[in-house]
N, C-alpha and C positions, 0 to 999 in steps of 0.2 A: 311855424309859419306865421302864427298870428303876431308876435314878436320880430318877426325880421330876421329872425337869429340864424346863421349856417356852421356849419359842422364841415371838418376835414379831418378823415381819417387816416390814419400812422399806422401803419403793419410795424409792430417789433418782431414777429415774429413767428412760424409756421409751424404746425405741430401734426404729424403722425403718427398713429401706434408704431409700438416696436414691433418688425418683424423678429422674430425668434427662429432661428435655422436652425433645426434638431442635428442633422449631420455633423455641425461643425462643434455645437453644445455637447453632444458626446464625447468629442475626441477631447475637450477639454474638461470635462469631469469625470473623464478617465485617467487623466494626467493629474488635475486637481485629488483622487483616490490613490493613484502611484504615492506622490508624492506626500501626502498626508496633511493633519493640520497644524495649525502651531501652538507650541506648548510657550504659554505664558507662565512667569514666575509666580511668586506669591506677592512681591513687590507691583509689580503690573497688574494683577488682579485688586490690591488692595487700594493703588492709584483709579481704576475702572470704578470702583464702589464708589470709590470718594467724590469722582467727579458725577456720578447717577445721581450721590445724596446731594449734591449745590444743584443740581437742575431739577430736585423732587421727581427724578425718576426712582423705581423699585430695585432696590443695591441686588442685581444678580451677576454682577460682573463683566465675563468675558464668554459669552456665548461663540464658541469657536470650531464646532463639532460640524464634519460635511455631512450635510445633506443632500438627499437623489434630488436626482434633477426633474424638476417638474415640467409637465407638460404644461405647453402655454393654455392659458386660459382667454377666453374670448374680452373679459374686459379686467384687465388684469390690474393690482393697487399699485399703487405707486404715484409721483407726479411725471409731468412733462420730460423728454430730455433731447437732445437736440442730434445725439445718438440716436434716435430713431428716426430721423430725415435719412441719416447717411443708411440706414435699414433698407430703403427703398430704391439705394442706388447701388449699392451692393452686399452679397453676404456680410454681415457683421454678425460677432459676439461678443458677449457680456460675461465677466466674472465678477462677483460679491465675496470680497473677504472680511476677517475678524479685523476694524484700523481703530474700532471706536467699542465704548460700554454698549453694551445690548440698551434701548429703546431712550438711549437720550436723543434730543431734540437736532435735529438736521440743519443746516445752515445758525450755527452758532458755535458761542465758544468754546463752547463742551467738544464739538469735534475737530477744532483747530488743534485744544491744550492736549486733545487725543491723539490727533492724526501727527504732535509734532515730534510726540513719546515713541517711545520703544515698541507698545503697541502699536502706532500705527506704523513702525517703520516695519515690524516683522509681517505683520499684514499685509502690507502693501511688496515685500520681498516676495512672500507666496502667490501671489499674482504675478508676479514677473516671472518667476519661475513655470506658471504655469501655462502662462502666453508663451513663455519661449519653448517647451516643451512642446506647444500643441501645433506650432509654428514650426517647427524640427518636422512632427507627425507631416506637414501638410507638404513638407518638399521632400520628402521620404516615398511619399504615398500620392500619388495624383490623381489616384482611383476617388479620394475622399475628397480632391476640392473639386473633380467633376462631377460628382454627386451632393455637395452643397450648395454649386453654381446650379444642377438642375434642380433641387427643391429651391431654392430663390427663386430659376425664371415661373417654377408652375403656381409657385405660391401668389407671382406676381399677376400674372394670368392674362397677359398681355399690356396690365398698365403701362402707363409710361407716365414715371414719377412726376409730379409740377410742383414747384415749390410754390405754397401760400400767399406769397410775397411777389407784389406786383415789381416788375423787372425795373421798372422806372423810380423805386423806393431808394430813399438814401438810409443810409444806416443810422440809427436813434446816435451820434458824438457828443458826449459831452467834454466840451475842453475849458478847460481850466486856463483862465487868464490872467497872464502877468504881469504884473506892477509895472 
């Protein structure tokens, strides 16, 4: 104030925890256990090491082994995702599979020169597969998305979702302009 100076703020963006729907997370790491996990070569493993040792990550390869399904936890690790808005407005889930080296660095090359290999494309198959399975289960069975639709409403507890983001926001665009 003593400067004169004023301030306008820009929403990029709203963020809410994930809900986690145990109902619908079951039927899918039940399919995710059917189905199993994926056997990588010794090539693909030895491609996994190599790309750990250029990012000075610890060469343990391809961590690829299902694990139970955890019960959410109240503040759970991870960053932001924009899947968790659409959590609030209807049952959503989530699967994690093996597409990258165990513990290299997120938003970079390592997981592009991963995700564009054979590991990530087998990875990313067993996710399809397993959405389409759990997806089969839910028009199969209507018993399970009436009881994933009622843990949503109770979890929700009456809210009524509002996105972050004031209605009158224009979207951050950048456009590129030409000669």
């Amino acid at each position: 104030m003593a400067t004169g100076t004023t301030s306008k703020i820009h929403y990029k963006g709203s963020y809410h925890e994930m809900h986690v729907n145990l109902t619908g997370s079951g039927v899918m790491q039940k399919n995710l256990e059917m189905i199993g996990p994926v056997e990588y070569t010794a090539e693909e493993t030895a491609y996994a090491k190599r790309i750990q040792g250029e990012t000075g990550t610890e060469e343990k390869g391809l961590l690829c082994e299902i694990k139970e399904l955890d019960k959410p936890v109240k503040d759970p690790e991870g960053g932001s995702t924009d899947v968790a808005e659409v959590s609030w407005i209807t049952p959503t889930l989530h699967i994690s599979t093996t597409c990258t080296p165990f513990g290299i660095p997120w938003h970079s090359w390592a997981v592009v020169a991963s995700s564009r290999h054979s590991i990530g494309h087998k990875g990313m198959l067993l996710a399809a597969k397993v959405m389409a399975t759990t997806a089969i289960d839910f028009l199969q069975d209507e018993s399970l998305l009436i009881e994933m639709k009622k843990e949503f409403k109770d979890k929700l507890k009456g809210y009524t979702y509002k996105s972050g983001i004031p209605p009158d926001q224009k979207p951050p665009l950048r456009v590129k302009k030409t000669r």
